[in-house]
matplotlib code that plots the C-alpha trace (Angstrom):
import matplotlib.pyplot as plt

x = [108.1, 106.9, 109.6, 108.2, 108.5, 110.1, 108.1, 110.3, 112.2, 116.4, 116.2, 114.0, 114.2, 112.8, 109.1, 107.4, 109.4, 107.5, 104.4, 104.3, 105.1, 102.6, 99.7, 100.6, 100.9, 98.0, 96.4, 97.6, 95.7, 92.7, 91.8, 90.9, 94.0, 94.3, 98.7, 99.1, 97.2, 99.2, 98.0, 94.5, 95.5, 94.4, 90.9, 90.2, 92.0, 89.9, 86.5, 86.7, 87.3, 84.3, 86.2, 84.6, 88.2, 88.3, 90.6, 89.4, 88.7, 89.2, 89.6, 86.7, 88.7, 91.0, 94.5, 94.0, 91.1, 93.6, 96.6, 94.3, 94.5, 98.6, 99.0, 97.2, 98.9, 102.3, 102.3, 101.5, 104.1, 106.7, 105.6, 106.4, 109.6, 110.8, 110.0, 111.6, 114.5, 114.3, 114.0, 117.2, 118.8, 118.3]
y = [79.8, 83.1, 86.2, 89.6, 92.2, 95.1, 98.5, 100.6, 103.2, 102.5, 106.1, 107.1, 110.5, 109.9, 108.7, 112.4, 113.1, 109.8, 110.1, 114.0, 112.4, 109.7, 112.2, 114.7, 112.1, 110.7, 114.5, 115.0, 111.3, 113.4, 112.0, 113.9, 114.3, 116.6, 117.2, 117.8, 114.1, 112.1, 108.8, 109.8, 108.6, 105.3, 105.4, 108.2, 105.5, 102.9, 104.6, 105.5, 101.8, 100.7, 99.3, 100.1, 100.8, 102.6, 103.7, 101.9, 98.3, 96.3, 92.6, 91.8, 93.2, 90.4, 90.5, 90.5, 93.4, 95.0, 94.7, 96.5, 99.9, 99.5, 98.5, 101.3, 103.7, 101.9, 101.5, 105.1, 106.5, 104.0, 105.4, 108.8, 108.0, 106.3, 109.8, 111.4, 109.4, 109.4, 112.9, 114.0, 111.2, 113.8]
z = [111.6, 110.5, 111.2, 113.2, 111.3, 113.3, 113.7, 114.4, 112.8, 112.1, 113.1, 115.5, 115.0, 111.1, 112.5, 113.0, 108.9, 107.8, 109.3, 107.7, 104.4, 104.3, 105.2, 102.6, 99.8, 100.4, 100.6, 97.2, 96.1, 97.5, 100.7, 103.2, 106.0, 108.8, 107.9, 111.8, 112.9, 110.2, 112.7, 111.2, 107.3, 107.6, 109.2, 105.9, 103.4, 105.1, 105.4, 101.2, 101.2, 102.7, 105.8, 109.3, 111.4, 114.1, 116.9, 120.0, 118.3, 115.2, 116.5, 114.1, 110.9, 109.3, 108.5, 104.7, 104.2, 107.3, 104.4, 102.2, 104.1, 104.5, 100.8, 99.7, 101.9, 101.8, 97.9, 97.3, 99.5, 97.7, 94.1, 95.3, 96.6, 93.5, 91.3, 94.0, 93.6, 89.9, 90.0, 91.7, 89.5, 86.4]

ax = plt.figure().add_subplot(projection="3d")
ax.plot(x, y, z, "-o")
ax.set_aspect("equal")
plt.show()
């Protein structure tokens, strides 16, 4: 049997931090995001993807092409955290 992954935060108090950080990295990649509606990244990430998501209803969207947007968005956050961290390592 599969595991759940958990969505929430081990401190819950670091989700409004995170969701500012995703939104300006991928503002820097040079997609279009509104800083103050950091919710808004992925339908941007998704829309230069050719992926029709949108807020009310994506049943028809599958899990793997749904990866797609996360990855993107996930990985680029995790590349800027590692030359942060390699950064303040110098």
């Amino acid at each position: 049997m599969a595991r759940r992954r958990s969505r929430s935060y081990v401190v819950p108090e670091a989700r409004q931090s995170m969701q500012y950080f995703k939104a300006e990295i991928m503002r820097k990649e040079g997609f279009n995001v509104n800083i103050n509606e950091p919710e808004t990244v992925k339908y941007e990430v998704a829309r230069s993807m050719g992926i029709p998501l949108n807020p009310k209803y994506n049943g028809e969207i599958q899990a793997a092409t749904a990866g797609k947007i996360g990855g993107k968005i996930g990985g680029m956050m995790v590349k800027e955290m590692v030359r942060m961290a390699k950064e303040s390592l110098l």
